[in-house]
N, C-alpha and C positions, 0 to 999 in steps of 0.2 A: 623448311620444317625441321626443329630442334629435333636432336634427341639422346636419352642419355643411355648407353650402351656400359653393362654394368655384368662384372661377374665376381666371384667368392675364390679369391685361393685359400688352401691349407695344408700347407706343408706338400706343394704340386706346381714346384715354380713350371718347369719342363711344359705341362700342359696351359697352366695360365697364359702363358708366353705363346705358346702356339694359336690359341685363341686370341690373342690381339694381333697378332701378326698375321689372321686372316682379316680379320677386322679390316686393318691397315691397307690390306689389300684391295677395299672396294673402291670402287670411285665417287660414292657418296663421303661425304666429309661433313656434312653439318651436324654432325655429333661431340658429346663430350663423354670422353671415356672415364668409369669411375670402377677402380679393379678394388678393391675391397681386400688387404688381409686379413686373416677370421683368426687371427692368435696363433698364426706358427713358428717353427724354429726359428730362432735369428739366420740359420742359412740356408732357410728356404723358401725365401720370402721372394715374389717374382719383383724384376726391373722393371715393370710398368704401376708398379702399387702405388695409386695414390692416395690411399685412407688403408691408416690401420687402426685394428681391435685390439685389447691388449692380451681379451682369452677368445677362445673358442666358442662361438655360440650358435654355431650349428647352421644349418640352413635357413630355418627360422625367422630366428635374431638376424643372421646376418641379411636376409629378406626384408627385416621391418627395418633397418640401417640404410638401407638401400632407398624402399619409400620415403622416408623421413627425409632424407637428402633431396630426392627427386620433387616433392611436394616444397620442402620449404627452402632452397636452396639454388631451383632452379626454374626456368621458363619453358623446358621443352617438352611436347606436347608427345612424343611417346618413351616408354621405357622399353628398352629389353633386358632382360634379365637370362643370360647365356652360363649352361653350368661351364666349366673351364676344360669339359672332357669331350665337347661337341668338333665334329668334322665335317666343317659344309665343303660341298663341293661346288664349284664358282664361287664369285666372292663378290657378287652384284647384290646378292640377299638383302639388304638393309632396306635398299630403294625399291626392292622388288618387293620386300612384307607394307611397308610403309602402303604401297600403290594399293596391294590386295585389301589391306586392312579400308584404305576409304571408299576401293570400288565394291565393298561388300557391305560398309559399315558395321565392321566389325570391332568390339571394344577390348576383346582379349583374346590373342591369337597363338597358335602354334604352328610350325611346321610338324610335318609327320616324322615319323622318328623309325630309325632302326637300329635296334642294337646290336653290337661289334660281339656279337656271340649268338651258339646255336640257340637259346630261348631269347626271347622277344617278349616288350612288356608288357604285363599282366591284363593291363586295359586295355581292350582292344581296338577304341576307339583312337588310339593312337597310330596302328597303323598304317601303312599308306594303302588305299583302298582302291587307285586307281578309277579313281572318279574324273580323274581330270577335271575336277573344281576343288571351291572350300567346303566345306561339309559344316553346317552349325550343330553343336554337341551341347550336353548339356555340362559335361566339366572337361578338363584336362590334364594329366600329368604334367609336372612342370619342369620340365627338362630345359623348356627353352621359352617360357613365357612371354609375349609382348604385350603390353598396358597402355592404354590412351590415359590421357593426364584426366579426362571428364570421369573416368571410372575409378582412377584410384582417388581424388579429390571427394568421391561420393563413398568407399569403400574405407579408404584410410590403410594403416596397417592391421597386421596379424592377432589374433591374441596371443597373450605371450605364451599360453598352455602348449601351444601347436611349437614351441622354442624348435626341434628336432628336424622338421619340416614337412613332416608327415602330417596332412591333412589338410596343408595352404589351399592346394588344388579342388579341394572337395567345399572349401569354406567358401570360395570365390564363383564355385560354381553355381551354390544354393545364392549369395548372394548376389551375382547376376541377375538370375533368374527371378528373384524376388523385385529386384529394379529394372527389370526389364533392358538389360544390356547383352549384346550380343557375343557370345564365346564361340570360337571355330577352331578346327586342325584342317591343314589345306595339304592336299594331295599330290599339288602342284608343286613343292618343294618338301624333300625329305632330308634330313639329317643325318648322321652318324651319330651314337651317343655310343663312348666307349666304356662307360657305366660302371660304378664302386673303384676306381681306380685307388681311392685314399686308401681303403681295405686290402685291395689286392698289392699293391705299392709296402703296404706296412708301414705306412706314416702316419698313422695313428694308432694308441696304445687304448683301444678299445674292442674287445670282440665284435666281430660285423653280430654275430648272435644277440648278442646284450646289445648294441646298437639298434636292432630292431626292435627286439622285446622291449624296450625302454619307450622307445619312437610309437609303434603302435599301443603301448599303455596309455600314453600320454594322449594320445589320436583319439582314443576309445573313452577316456575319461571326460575329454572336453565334450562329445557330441551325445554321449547320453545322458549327461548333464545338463543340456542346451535344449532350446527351442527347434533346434535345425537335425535332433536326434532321427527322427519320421525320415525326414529327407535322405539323410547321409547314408542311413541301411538301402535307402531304394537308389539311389545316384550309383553306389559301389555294384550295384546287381545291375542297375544297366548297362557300366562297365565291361560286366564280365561278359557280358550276353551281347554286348553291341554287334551289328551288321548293318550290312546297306543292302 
């Protein structure tokens, strides 16, 4: 079973690098790895890059470069899309999500996530809830997204509004939901996400302030503009409110 294992450097070779060198470590191998630079310094570009940008286009962009490759470019029938700041522990994950995803038929999946600090992410439906199963949600944070090829072949990419990357997750979710595909966060493996590194690093010449204000204008603009407006205000409040 193909598949294409995909992540975004920017000016963060240190982490890049460590994320494929977990990778490396599994003992699944039918993958093709596709490391993405998103327009960084010439000396910070990591030693596994094999496609570069020549600017910065954010989460986003570099999300629908991603799809684009993966749909016309290639045969394999899942994506992962891994930020370059994630810490899994064991290093079987690949053939372990792959298993879960078909023993649940699941179309877009997460592991559960915990952040490498005392706050934890906003949506609660991310964290690991101890269920000891997968839990189907109605969206996900995309920290660590995984994609069947039947779902984004029906989905396609992002609009460009969403460039920042703020709001893929909530787009994906209403449109699931509308085609009837299954989205889950599974209990049974949780992650590390060691989260804003580029910020906290100072490798970008952007305030994290003005990076969000920018990011959620953009977010806010595209869905009350949209047909998916209704959705996106009630998706974000079940978020906040989720429990099991």
């Amino acid at each position: 079973m193909k598949v294409l294992i995909s992540t975004l450097n920017y000016n963060l070779p240190e982490l890049t690098d460590n994320t494929v060198d977990q990778i490396k470590q599994s003992k699944f191998q039918d993958y093709e790895l596709m490391i993405v630079d998103n327009g960084s310094d010439k000396n910070l570009i990591s030693k596994y890059t094999t496609h570069q940008l020549e600017n910065n286009i954010f989460f986003g962009g570099g999300l629908n470069k991603i799809i684009e490759y993966f749909l016309d470019n290639t045969d394999s029938q899942y994506l992962f899309v891994l930020n370059n700041d994630l810490i899994f522990h064991g290093y079987n994950f690949i053939e372990y999500i792959i298993n879960r995803m078909e023993q649940f038929d699941i179309d877009i999946y997460s592991p559960s996530i915990i952040n490498a600090q005392p706050s934890q992410c906003h949506w609660k439906q991310m964290h690991c809830w101890f269920t000891n199963s997968i839990r189907k949600v109605k969206w996900f944070d995309f920290q660590c997204p995984i994609f069947t090829r039947k779902f984004l072949e029906k989905q396609g990419t992002y609009p460009w509004e969403l460039i920042y990357g703020w709001g893929n997750d909530l787009y994906t979710g209403i449109f699931a939901e509308e085609n009837e595909f299954n989205i889950a966060v599974d209990d049974t493996i949780t992650i590390t996400h060691l989260e804003g590194q580029t910020f906290k690093q100072k490798r970008i010449d952007i305030k994290i302030s003005d990076f969000c204000s920018n990011a959620e204008a953009k977010m806010f603009n595209y869905f009350n503009n949209s047909q998916y407006k209704e959705r996106f205000y009630s998706f974000r409040k079940w978020a906040e409110n989720y429990t099991v």
